[in-house]
N, C-alpha and C positions, 0 to 999 in steps of 0.2 A: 576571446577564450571563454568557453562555458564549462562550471565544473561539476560534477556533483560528488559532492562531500561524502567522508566517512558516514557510516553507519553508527551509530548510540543504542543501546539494547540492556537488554535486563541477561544477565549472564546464563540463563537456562533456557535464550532462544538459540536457534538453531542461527548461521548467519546463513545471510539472501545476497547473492548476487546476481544483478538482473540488466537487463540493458536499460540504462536510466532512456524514459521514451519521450522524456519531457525535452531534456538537451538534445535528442537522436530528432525530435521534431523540428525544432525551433534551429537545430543546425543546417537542415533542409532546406527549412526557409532561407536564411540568413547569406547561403554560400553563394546565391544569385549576384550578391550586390559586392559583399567582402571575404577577406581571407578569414576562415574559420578553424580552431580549433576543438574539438572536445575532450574532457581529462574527467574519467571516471575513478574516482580517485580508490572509490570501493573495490573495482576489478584489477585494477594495478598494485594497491597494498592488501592485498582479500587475505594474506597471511602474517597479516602486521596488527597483532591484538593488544592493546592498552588497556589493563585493568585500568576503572578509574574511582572503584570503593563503592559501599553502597551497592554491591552486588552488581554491578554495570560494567559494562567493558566496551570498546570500540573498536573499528577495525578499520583499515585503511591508510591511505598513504598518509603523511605526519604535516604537518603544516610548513616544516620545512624544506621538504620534499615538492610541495606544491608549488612554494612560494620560486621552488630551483627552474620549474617547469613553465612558469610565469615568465620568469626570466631568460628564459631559452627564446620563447615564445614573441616576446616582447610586444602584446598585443595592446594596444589603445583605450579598450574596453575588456573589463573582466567581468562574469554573469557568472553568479553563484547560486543552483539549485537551492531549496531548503522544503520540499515536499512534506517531511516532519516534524515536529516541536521536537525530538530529541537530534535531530539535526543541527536546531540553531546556537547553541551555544559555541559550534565547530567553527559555523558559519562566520556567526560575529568574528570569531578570533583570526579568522580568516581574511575578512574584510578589513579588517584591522589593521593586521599585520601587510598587506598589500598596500593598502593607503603610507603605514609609513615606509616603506620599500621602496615604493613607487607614487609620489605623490600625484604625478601627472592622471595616473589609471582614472578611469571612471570607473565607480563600481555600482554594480545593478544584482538585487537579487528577485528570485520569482519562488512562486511553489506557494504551496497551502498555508503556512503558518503566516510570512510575512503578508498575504492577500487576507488574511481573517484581521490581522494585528499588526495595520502598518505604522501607527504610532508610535507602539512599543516596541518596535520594532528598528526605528532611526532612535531613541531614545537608548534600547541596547546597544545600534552597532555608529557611533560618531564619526565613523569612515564614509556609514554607505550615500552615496547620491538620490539612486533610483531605486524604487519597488514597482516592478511589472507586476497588477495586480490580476489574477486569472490567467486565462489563456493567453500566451504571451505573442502568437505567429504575424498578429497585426499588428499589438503596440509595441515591442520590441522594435520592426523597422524603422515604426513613425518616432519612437522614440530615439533612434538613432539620426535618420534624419532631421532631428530638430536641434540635439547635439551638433550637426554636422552648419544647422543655421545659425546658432545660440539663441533659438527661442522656439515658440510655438508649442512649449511643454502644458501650458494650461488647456489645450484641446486633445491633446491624446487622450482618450479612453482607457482606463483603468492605467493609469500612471499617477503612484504617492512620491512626491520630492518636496527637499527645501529650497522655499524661495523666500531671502530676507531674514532668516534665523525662526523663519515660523514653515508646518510642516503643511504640505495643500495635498487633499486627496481626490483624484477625480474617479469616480464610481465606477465600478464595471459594468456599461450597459448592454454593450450590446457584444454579441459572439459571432462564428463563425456560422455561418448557416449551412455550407453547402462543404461540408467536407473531403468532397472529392478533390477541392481544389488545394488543397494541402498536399504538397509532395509526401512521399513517401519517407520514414524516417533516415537519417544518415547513418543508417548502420556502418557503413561503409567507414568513416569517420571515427569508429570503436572497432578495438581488437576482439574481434568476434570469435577468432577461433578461442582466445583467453576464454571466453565464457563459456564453449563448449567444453572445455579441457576441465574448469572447473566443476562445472555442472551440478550448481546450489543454487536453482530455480525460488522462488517464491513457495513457502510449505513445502521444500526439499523435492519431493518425490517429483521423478523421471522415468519416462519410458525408454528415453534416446538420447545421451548426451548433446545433441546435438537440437537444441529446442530454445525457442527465445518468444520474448513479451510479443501479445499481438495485440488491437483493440479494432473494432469494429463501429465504437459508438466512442459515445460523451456524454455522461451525466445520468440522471436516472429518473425515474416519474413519478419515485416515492420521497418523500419526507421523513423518514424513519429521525426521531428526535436527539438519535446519540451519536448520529453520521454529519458530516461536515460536505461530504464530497458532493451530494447532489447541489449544494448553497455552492460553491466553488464553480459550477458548470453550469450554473445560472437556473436552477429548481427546474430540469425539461432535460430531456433525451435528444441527438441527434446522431441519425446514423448516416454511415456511407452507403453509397450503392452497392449493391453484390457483384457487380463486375469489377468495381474500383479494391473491394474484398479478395478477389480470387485474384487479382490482376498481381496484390503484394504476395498474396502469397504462393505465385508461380515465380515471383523473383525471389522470395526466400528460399525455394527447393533449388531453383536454378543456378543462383551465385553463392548462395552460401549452405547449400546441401542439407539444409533443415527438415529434421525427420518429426519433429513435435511441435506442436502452439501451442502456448501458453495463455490464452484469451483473459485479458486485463482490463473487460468491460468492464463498469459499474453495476451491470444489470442485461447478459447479454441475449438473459430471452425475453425484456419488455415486451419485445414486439414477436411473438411467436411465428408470425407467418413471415417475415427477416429471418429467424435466423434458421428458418425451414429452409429457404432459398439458397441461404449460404451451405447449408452440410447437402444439400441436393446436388449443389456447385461442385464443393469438395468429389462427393463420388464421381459425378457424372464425369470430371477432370480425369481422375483415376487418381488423385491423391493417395497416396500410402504413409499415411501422416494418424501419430497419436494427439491427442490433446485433453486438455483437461481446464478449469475456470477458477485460479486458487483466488478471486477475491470472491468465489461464493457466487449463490444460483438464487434466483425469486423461485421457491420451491411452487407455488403455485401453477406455474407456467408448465412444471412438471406432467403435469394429470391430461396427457395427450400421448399413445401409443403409436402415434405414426411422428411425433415429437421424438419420443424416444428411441425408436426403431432410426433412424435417421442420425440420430446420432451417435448411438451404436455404430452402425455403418461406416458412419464418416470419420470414425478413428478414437470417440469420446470411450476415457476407458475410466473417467473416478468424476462424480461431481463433487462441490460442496455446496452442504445444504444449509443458506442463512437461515437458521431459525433463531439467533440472538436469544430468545426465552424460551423455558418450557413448562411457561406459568400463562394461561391464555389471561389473565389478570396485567398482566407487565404488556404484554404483546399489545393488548387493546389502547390499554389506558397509558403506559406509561411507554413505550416506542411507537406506540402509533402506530402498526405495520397493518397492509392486510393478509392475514395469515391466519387459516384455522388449524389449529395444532392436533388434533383430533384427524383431520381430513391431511394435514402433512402427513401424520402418521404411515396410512395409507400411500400417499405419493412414495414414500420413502420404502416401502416393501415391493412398488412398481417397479425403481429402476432397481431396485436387486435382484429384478425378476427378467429384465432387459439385460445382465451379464454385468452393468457395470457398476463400480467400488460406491461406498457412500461414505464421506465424510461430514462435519457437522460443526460450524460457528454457533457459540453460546456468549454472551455477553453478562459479568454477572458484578452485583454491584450498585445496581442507576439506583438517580436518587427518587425514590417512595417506594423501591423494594423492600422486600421484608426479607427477615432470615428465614421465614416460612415459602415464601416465592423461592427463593435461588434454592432452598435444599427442594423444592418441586422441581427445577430443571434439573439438576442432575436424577430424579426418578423419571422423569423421564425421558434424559436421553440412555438412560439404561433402557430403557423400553422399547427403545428402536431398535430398526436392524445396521444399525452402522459397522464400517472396518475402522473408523476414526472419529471422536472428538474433539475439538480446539475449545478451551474454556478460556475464555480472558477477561479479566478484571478491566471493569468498566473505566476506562481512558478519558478524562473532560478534554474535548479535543475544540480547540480555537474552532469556530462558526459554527457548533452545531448548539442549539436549542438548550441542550441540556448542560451545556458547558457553562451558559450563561445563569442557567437555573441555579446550578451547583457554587458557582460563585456568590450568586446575591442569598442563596439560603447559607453561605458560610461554611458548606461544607469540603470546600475545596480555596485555598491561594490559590491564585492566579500566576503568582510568581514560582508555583513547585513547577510550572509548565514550561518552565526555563532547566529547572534542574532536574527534576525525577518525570521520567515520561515513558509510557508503554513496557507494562510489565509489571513492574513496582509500584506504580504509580497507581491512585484512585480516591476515594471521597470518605470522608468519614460522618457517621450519621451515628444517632441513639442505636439503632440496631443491630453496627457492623463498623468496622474499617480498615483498610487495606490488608492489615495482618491477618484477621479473622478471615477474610474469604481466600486468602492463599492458604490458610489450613484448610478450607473444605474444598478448596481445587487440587490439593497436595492428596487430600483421603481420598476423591474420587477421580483422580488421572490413573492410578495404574489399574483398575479395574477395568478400566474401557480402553486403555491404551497395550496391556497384555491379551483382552479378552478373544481377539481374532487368532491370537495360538490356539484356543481347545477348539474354537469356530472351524478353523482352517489351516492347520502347522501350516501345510506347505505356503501357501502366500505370506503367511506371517513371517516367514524366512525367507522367501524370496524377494516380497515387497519391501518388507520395513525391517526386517535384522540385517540385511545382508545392505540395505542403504548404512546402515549406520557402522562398516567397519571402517570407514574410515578414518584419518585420527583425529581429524574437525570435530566429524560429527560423534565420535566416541567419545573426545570433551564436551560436547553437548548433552552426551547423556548422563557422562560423570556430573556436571555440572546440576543436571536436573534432580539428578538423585539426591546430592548434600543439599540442596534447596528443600525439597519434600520433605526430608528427613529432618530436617533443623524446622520446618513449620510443625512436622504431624505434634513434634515437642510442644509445642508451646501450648498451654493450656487456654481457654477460652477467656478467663481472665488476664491474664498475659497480653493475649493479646489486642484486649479493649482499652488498654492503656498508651 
């Protein structure tokens, strides 16, 4: 059985329901050889919310709900996702709680946190066995089959276990190369319609209820210093073929009547003349399909009109635009990206100019920012022509560059990565910390988040008031509101303490 766990969240995000792609993969793999289950635990409890203080809340089936599902199941081996640090605390308890239920279980977890920090990670959970570290489609079997030997555990690739009361890690070296040989995800294996019914994508907004995660690639070919995920996919890009592209996504219209994609690359125009091919696919097909990129665009890649023109065409009706800073000072030196913020500018009055929406990732916080940098990103994402800003306080996320920086300069425990994670969470320096930047993200969200009413009533009612009557996302915006309002309070002394 493969699970993926509740959701952990700062109470003024919106919740995401998405088809976990990580279990929908690895169940693919897996069903060749044994019986497999999958239990999303987030789309089965999606309306089971647990304040848990501290402004957080959870959502998802309960641990003892899982632990029933276990049981029904009676499976040999149990795999527990944990993709994010506000995940694992679920996790551990989860593992936990399985080991003494079921002592026989072997339990296995994978996903980004436990592959950055698998020491700390057997040191939190005293249940678990195994950490599949990275991509799991090869070491998971081998790692079952050696289970199946009682040995051979020292040569799997990227597998962390104890042998002897001491913990042995073998390195992720090497990846999949040729992804076309990965089956297709097991959707099939998750209640799919559940998710259309729901229809709380990744960044909420939908064209079609009827729309789910898609990826094309793996990994990315920038180093960006406050991102973890290119180190997770081995610092390199690999894409599938464009036939192996279109080929998933004539079985998505065909069996499961999917009228939107939700593209969950890392990066999906690195290679500009890829993903020309694929939206060329898409028409020439005759797809009638929207889509949209909510982990964000390499805006450079932008600045090509038969780039855009094509995507237009092929159903793209909102990008988003990673500009993380809007301080070309932070961009150069302290994320390291290449991006000219001046020449974004530009890119970004192009595709408003192509028919489609703009949104906008801002990252605010890292550590050698100044309060003078972060109040320049918000002037200038006033300055663009966006329908949306996402401003988020800078997250130390397990494997990225700056996670480690922030620890050895002291301005971040290591152990808040256990408790307070994504949203609340962030670094404190002479300049700034956590509280102080959610008041100048509280003073300039409803500026840029109202500003498409005088821009555009009508979108601004049809796009984003009319997603939000629901009474989820209506607590969403309640919830956002007592947040703002309780920071714009606090004074700048207030909150340096």
């Amino acid at each position: 059985m493969l699970i993926f766990p509740p959701y952990r969240t700062a109470g003024f995000y919106d919740k995401m329901v998405c088809v976990p792609m990580g279990i929908a993969y690895l169940g693919a793999v897996l069903r060749k050889d044994y019986e497999v289950r999958l239990l999303d635990a987030v789309v089965e409890g999606y309306k089971q919310d647990r304040w848990l203080g501290n402004g957080y809340f959870e959502y998802g089936l309960t641990p003892d709900q899982i632990i029933a599902e276990i049981e029904d199941f009676a499976p040999q081996v149990v795999g527990v996702s944990c993709i994010f640090s506000s995940q694992f605390l679920f996790a551990a308890d989860l593992i936990g709680r399985v080991k003494k239920e079921f002592p026989d279980i072997i339990t296995v977890i994978g996903g980004a946190h436990p592959s950055f920090l698998p020491e700390d990670s057997f040191q939190h959970m005293p249940g678990l066995d195994f950490i599949i570290i990275g991509e799991g489609e090869e070491s998971f079997p081998a790692l079952l089959k050696a289970i199946e030997k009682g040995s051979g555990f020292e040569t799997i690739d990227g597998l962390a276990f104890r042998d002897n009361g001491t913990i042995r890690v073998n390195p992720k070296t090497r990846f999949i190369e040729n992804l076309d040989n990965l089956p297709f995800p097991a959707r099939d294996l998750l209640p799919m319609e559940k998710y259309f019914k729901i229809n709380i994508p990744a960044l909420v907004f939908s064209k079609s209820p009827r729309n789910t995660s898609f990826i094309t690639s793996r990994g990315c070919p920038f180093h960006c210093r406050f991102c973890s995920s290119c180190h997770y996919w081995g610092r390199r890009i690999r894409f599938r073929s464009t036939e192996n592209v279109l080929a998933e996504i004539e079985e998505l219209i065909s069996r499961y009547r999917v009228e939107e994609l939700k593209f969950e690359d890392d990066n999906l125009m690195a290679k500009v003349a890829k993903a020309k091919e694929i939206f060329r696919g898409m028409i020439g097909r005759g797809y009638k399909l929207h889509w949209n990129m909510p982990t964000g665009v390499w805006i450079s890649a932008l600045d090509d009109d038969e780039l855009l023109n094509l995507m237009k065409q092929s159903g793209c009706y909102e990008v988003i635009l990673a500009f993380e800073s809007g301080d070309q000072y932070v961009i150069d030196n302290i994320i390291k990206k290449p991006l000219d913020l001046k020449k974004a500018m530009e890119i970004t009055g192009k595709v408003k100019d192509h028919g489609i929406d703009t949104h906008a990732f801002f990252v605010l916080g890292l550590p050698g920012e100044t309060r003078a940098n972060i109040e320049q990103t918000f002037r200038y994402a006033r300055s663009l022509a966006l329908d949306k800003a996402f401003f988020f306080l800078f997250n130390p996320l397990p494997g990225a560059e700056l996670y480690q920086e922030a620890i050895d300069k002291g301005m971040f425990d290591k152990e808040e990565v256990y408790r307070i994670n994504y949203g609340l969470c962030g670094i404190t320096t002479d300049e700034f910390n956590p509280a102080l930047i959610q008041k100048m993200i509280a003073r300039n969200h409803w500026y840029i988040a109202v500003r498409p009413l005088w821009r555009d009533p009508k979108k601004f009612v049809f796009k984003y008031l009319r997603r939000r009557t629901s009474i989820g996302t209506l607590k969403t915006a309640f919830r956002l509101a007592k947040f703002s309002y309780q920071a714009s309070k606090n004074s700048p002394s207030q909150l340096r303490k």
